[in-house]
MARDRENRO-866742 format. One line per field, with one value per atom (N, C-alpha, C): residue in one letter; atom name; y, z, x. Coordinates in pm, 1 decimal. Atoms other than C-alpha are relative to their C-alpha. Layout:
REM residues N
r c(A:...)
a c(CA:...)
v c(Y:...)
w c(Z:...)
u c(X:...)
REM end
This chain:
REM residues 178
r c(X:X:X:X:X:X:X:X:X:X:X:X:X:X:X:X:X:X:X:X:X:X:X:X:X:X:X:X:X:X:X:X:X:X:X:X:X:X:X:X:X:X:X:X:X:X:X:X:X:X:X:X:X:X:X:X:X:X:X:X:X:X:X:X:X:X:X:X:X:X:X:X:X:X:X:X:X:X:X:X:X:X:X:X:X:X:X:X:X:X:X:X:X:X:X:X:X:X:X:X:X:X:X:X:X:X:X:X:X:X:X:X:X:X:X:X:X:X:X:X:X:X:X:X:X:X:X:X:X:X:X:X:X:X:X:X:X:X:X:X:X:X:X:X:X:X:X:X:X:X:X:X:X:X:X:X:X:X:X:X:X:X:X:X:X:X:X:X:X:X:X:X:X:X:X:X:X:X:X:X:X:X:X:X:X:X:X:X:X:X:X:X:X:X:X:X:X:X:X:X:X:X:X:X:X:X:X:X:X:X:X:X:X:X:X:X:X:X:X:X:X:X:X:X:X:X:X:X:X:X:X:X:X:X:X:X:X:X:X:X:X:X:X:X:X:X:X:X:X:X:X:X:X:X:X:X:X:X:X:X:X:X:X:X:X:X:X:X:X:X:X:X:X:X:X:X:X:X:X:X:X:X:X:X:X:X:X:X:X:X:X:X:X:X:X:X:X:X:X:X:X:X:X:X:X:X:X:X:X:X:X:X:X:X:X:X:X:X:X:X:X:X:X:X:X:X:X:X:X:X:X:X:X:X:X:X:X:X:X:X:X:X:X:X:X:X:X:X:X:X:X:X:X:X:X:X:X:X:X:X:X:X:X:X:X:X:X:X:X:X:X:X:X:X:X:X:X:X:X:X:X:X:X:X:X:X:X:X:X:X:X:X:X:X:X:X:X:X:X:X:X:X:X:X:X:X:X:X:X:X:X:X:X:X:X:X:X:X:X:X:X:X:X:X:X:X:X:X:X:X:X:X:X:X:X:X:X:X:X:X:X:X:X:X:X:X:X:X:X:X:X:X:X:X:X:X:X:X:X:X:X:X:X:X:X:X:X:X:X:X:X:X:X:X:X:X:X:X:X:X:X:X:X:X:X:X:X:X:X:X:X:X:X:X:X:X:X:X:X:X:X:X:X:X:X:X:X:X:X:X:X:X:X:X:X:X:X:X:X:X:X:X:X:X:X:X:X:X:X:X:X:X:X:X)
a c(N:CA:C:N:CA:C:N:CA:C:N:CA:C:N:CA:C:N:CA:C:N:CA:C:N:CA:C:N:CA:C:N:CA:C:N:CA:C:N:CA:C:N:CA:C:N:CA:C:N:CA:C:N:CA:C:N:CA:C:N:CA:C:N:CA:C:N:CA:C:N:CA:C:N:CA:C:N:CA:C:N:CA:C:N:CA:C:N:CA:C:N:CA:C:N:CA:C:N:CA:C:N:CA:C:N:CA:C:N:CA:C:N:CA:C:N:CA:C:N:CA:C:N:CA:C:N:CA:C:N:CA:C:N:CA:C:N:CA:C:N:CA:C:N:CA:C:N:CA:C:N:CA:C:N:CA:C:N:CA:C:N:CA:C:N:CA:C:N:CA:C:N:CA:C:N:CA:C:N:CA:C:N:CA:C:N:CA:C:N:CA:C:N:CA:C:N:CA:C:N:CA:C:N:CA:C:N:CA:C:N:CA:C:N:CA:C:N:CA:C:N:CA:C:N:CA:C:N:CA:C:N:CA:C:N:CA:C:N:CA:C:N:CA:C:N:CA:C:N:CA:C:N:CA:C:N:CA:C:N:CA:C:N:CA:C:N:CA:C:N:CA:C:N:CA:C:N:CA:C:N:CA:C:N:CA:C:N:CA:C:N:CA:C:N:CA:C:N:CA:C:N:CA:C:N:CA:C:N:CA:C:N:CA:C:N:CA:C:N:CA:C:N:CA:C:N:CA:C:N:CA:C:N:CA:C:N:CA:C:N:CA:C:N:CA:C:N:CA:C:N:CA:C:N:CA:C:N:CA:C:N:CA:C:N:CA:C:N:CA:C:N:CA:C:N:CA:C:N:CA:C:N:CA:C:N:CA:C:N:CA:C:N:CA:C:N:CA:C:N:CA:C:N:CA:C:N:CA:C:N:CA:C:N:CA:C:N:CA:C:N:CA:C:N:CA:C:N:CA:C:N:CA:C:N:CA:C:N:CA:C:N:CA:C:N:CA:C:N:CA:C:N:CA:C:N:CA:C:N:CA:C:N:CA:C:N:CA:C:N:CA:C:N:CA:C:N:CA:C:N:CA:C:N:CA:C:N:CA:C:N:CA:C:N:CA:C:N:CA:C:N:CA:C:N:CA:C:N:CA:C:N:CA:C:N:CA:C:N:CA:C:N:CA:C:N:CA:C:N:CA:C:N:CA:C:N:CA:C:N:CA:C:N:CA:C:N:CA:C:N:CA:C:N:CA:C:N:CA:C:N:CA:C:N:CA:C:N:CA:C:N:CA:C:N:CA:C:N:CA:C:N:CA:C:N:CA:C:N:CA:C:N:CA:C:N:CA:C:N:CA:C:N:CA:C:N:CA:C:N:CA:C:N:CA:C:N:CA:C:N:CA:C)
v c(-57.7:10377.5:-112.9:114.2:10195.9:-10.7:32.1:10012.9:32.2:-61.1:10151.4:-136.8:145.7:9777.1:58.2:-63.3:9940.9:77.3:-142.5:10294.5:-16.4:30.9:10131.9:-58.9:33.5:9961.3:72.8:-68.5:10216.9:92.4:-90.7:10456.1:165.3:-91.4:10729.9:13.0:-37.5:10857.4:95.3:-66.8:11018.0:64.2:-71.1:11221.8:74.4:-87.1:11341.0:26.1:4.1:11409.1:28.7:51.4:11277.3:150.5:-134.2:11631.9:145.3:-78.9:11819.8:-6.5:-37.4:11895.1:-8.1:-33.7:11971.4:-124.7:121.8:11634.0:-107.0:85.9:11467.7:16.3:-46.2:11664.3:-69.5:27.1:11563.4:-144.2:148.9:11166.6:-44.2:69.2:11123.5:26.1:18.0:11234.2:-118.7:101.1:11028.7:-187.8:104.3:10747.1:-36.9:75.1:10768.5:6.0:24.5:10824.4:-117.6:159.9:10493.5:-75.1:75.2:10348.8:-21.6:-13.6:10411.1:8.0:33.2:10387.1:-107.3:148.1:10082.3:49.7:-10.5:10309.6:-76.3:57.2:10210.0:119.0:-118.0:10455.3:-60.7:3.8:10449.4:123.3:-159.3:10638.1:-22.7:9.6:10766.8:166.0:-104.0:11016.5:124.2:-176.7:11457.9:9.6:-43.4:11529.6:141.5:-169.0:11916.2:4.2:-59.9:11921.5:1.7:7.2:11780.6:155.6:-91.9:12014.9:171.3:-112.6:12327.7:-1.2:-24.0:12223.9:134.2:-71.7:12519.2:147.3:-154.1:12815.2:-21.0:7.9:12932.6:19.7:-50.5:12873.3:87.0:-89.2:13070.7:150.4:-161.5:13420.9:-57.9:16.3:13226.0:-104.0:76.6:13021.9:24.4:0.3:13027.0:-107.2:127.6:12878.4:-117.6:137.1:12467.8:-19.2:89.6:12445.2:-97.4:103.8:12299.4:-90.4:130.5:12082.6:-133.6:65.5:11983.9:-45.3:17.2:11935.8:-136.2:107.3:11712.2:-128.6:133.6:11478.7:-65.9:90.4:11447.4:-34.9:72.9:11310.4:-101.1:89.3:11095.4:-78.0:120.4:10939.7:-60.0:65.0:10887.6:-96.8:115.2:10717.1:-130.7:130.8:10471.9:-83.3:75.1:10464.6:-85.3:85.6:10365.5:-111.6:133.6:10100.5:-97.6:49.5:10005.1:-105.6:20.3:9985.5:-109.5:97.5:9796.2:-122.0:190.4:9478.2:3.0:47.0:9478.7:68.7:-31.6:9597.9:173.8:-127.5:9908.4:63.3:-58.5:9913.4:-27.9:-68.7:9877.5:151.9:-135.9:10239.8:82.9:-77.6:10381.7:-43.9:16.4:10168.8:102.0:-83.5:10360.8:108.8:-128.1:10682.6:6.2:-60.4:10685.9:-4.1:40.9:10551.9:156.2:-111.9:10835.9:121.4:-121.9:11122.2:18.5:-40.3:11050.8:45.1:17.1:11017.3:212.6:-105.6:11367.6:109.7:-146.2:11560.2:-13.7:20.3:11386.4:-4.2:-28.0:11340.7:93.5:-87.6:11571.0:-23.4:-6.4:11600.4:82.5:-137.4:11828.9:-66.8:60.0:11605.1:35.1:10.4:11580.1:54.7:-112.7:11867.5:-117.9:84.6:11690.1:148.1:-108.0:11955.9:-66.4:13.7:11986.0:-154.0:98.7:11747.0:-105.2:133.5:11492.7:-73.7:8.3:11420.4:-133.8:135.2:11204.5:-58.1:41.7:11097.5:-170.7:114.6:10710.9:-31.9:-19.9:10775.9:-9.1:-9.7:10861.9:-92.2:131.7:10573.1:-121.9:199.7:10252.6:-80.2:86.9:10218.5:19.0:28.2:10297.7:-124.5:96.5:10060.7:-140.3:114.4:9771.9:1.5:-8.2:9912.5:-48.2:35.7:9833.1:-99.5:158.4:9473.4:35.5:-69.5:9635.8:-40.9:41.8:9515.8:160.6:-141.8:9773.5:26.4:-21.3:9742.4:77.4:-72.4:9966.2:152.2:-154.7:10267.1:39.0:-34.5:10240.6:69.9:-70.8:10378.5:164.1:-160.2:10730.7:80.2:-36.7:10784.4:-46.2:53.3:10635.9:49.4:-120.5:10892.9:-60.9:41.9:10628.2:-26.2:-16.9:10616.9:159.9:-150.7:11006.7:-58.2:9.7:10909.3:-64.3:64.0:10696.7:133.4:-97.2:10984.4:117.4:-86.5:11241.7:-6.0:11.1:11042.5:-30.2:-57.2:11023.6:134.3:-149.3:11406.9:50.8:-32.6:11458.2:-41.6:90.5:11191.3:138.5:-78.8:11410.0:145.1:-132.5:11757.3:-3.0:-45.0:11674.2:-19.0:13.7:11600.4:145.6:-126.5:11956.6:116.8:-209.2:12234.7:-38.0:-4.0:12289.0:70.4:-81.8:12545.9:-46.0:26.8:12348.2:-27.7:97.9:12161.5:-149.4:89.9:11895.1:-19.0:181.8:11644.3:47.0:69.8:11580.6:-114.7:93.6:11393.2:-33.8:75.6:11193.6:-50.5:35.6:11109.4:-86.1:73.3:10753.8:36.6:33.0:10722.2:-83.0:-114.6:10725.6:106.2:-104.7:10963.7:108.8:-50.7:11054.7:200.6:-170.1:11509.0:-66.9:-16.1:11569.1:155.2)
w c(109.1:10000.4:-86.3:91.1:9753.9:-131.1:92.7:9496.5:-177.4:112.3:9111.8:-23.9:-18.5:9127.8:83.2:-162.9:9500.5:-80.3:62.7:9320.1:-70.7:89.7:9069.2:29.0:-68.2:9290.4:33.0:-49.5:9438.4:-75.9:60.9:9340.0:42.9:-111.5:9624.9:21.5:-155.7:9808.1:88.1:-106.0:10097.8:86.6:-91.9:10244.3:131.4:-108.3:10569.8:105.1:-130.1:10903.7:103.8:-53.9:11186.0:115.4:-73.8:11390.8:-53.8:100.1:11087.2:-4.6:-19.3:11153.7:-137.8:148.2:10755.8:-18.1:70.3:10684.2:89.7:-63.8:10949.5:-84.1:86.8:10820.9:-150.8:151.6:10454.6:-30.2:-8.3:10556.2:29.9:-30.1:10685.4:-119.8:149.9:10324.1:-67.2:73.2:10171.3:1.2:-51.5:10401.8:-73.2:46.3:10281.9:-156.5:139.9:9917.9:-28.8:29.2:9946.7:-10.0:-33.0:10085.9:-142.6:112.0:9817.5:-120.4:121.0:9547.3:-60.6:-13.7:9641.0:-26.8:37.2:9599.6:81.0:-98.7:9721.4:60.1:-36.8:9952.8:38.9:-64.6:10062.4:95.9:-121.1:10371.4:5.2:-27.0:10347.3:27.6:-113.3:10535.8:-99.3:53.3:10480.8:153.4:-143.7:10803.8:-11.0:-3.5:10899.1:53.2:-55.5:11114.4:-48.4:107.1:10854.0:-95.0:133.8:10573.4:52.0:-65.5:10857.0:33.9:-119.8:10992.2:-24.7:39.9:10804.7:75.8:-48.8:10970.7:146.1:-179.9:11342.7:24.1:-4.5:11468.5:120.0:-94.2:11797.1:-93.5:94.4:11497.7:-94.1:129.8:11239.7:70.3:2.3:11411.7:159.6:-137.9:11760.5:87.3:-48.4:12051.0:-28.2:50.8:12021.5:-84.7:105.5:11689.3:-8.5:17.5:11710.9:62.1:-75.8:11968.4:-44.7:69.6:11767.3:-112.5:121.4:11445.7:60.8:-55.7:11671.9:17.4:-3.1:11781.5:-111.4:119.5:11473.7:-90.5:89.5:11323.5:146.3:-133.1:11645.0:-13.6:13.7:11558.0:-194.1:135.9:11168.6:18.2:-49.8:11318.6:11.1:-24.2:11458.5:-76.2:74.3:11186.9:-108.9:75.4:10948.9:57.7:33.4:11107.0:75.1:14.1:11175.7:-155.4:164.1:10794.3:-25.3:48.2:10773.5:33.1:-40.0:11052.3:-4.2:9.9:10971.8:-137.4:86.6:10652.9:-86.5:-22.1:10454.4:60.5:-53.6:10544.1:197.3:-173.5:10934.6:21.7:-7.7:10859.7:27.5:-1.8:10770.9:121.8:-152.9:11081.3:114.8:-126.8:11311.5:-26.2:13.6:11163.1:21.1:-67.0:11193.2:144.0:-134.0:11552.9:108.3:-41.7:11640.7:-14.5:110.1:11411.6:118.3:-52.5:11590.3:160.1:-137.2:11943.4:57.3:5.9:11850.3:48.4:42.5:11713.0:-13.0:7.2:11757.4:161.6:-78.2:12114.8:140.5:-81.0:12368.7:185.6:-143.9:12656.4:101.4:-108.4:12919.1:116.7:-120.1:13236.1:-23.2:-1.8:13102.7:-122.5:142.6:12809.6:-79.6:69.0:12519.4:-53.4:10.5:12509.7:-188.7:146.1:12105.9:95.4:2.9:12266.6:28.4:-11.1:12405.2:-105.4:122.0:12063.5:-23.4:17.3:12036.3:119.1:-87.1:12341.6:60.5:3.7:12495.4:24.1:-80.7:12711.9:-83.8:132.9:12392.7:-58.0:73.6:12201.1:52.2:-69.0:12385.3:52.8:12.4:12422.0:-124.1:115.8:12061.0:-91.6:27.9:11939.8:88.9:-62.5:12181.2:-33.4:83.7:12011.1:-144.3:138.7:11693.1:-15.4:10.3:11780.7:-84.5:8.3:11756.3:143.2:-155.7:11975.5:90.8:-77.4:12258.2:15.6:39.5:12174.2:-92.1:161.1:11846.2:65.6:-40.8:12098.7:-3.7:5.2:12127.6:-104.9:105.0:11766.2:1.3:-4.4:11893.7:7.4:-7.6:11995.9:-95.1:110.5:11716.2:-128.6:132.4:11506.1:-96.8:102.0:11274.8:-123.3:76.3:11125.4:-106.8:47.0:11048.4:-177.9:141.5:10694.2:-92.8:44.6:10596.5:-17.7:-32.4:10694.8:-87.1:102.5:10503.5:-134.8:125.3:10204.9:-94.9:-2.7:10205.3:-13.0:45.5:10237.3:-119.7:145.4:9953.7:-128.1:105.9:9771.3:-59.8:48.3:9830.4:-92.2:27.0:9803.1:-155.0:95.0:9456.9:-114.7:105.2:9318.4:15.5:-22.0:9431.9:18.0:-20.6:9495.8:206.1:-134.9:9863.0:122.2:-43.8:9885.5:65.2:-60.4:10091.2:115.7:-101.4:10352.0:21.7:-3.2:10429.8:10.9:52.9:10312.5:-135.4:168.5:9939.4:-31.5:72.4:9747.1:-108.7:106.4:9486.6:-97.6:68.8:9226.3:-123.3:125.8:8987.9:4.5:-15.7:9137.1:-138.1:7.6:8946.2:-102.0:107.3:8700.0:-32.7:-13.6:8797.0:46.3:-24.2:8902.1:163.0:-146.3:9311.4:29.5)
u c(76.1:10889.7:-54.7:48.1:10657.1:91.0:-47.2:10772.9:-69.6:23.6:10709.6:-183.9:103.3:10471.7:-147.4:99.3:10296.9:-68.4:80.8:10245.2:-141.5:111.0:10014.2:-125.5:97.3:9794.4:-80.1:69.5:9653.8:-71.5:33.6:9432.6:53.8:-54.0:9555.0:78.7:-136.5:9878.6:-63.8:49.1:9764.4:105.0:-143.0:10081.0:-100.6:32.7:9999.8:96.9:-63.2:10117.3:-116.5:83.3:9940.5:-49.1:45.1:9915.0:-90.5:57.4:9786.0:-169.7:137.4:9419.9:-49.9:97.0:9327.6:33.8:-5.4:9476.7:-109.8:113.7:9250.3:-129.1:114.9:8963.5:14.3:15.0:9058.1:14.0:45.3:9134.7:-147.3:73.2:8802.6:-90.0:77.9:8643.2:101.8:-60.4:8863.9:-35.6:42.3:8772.8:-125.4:178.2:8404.7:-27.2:1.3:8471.7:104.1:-66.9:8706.6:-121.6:121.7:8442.1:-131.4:127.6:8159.8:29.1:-59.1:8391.9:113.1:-118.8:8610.0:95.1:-132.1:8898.4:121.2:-113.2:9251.8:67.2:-79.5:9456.3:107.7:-116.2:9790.8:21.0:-37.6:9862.7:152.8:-135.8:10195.8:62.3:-86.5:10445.2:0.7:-67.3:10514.6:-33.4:-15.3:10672.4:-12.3:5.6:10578.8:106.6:-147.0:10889.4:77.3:-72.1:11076.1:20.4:50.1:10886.0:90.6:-47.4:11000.8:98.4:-115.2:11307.4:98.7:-99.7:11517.9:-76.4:28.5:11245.2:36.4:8.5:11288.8:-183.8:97.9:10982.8:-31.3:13.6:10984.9:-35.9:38.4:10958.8:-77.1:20.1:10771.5:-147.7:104.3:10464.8:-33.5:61.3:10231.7:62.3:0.7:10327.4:-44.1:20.3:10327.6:15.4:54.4:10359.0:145.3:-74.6:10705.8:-5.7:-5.4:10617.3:-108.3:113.0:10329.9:54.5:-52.2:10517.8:140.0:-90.1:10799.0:-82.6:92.5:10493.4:8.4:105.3:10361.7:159.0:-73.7:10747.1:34.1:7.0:10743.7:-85.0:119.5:10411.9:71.5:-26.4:10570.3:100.6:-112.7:10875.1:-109.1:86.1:10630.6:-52.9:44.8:10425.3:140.1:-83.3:10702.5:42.0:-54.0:10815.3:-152.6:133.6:10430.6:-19.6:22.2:10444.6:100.3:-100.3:10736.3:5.0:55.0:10613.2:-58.2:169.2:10245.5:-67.4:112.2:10192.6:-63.5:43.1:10064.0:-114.4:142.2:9708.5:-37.0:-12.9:9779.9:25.3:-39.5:9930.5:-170.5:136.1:9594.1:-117.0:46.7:9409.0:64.0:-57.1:9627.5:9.7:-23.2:9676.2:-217.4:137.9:9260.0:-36.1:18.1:9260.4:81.7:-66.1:9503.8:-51.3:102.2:9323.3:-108.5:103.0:9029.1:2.4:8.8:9147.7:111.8:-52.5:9349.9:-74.6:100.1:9085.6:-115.6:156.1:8710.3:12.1:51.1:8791.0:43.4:0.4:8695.2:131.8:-91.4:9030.2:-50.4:34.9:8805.6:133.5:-44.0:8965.5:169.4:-163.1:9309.5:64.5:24.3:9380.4:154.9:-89.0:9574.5:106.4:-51.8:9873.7:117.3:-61.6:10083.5:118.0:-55.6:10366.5:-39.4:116.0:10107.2:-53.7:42.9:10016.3:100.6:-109.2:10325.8:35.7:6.5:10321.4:-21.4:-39.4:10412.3:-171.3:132.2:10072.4:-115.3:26.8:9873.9:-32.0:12.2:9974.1:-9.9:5.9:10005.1:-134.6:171.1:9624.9:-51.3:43.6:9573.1:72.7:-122.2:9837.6:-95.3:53.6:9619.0:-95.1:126.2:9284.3:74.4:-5.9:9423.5:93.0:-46.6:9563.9:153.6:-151.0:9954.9:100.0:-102.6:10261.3:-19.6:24.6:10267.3:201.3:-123.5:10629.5:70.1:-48.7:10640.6:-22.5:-86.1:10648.2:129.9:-147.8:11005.4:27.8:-33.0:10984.6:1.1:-15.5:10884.5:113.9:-98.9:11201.1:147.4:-89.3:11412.6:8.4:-20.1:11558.8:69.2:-52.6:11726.7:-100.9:121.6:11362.0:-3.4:35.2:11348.1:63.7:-89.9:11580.7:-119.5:147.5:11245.6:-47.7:75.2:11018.6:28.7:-44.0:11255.9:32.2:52.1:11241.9:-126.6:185.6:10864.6:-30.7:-0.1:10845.5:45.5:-24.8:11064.9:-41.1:65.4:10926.5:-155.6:113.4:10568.7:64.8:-20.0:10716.6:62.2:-59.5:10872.1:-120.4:139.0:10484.9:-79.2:60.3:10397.8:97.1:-95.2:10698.3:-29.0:-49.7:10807.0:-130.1:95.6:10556.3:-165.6:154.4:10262.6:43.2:0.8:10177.1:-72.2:98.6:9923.8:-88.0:-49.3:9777.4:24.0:5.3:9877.7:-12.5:78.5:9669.7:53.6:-74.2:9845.4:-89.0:67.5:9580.1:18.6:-49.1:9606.2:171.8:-131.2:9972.6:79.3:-71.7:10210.9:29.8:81.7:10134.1:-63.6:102.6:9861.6:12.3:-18.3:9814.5:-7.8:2.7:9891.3:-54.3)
REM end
């Protein structure tokens, strides 16, 4: 987690989770109002599997979504410890490289199914597009990360009530309205 020092830097928190479609959609405005306003963002973690783990989802959501909601704390594992040997703003390089390769491109040949999302297959050519060891897959599977990830979520969820999902927007951190 950032430091009270970090918080202030930025103009942004950007909570997402990397399987979350509205948060894709709502990073790539963000992207272009950084852009044209020199803001600062921080891309940082709200695991949905996390945010869900207490519903069943087999009575409570469509096929995939838990397998989709497992990816996407499989790709946060990663990212966190992305964040932790390269940096915060490698986070946001890769969470767009991923985003796009999610949900801009077209899988006709080989359908990108909810657990593919987190997938070794997936990542290890985005991770080499974005000049990344091809070694920080091992993180997908490294649930000693999740304790990161679940104090990121709570961190978000205590600037808004339990009651959302994603993305939350953290505005003029820390202080600032989410």
């Amino acid at each position: 987690m950032a430091t009270p020092a970090q918080q202030r830097e930025f103009d942004l928190h950007f909570y997402f989770d990397p399987v979350c479609p509205f948060a894709w959609m709502t990073s790539k405005w963000v992207r272009m109002v950084a852009a044209q306003r020199d803001y600062r963002v921080d891309w940082r973690f709200i695991s949905l599997r996390i945010l869900n783990a207490h519903i069943d989802y087999a009575s409570h959501f469509p096929p995939e979504y838990e397998a989709g909601h497992t990816a996407g704390l499989r790709l946060l594992r990663m990212m966190t410890r992305v964040r932790s040997e390269h940096g915060r703003a490698a986070v946001g390089s890769l969470y767009e490289a991923i985003g796009a390769h999610i949900f801009d491109t077209h899988h006709d040949v080989d359908p990108l199914t909810a657990a593919a999302q987190g997938a070794e297959r997936l990542v290890a050519p985005l991770l080499a597009d974005a000049r990344l060891p091809a070694d920080l897959v091992r993180a997908l599977d490294d649930d000693t990360l999740d304790e990161q990830v679940r104090a990121e979520t709570d961190e978000a969820l205590s600037l808004t009530g339990r009651d959302v999902g994603t993305p939350i927007l953290h505005f003029q951190p820390p202080e600032g309205t989410a």
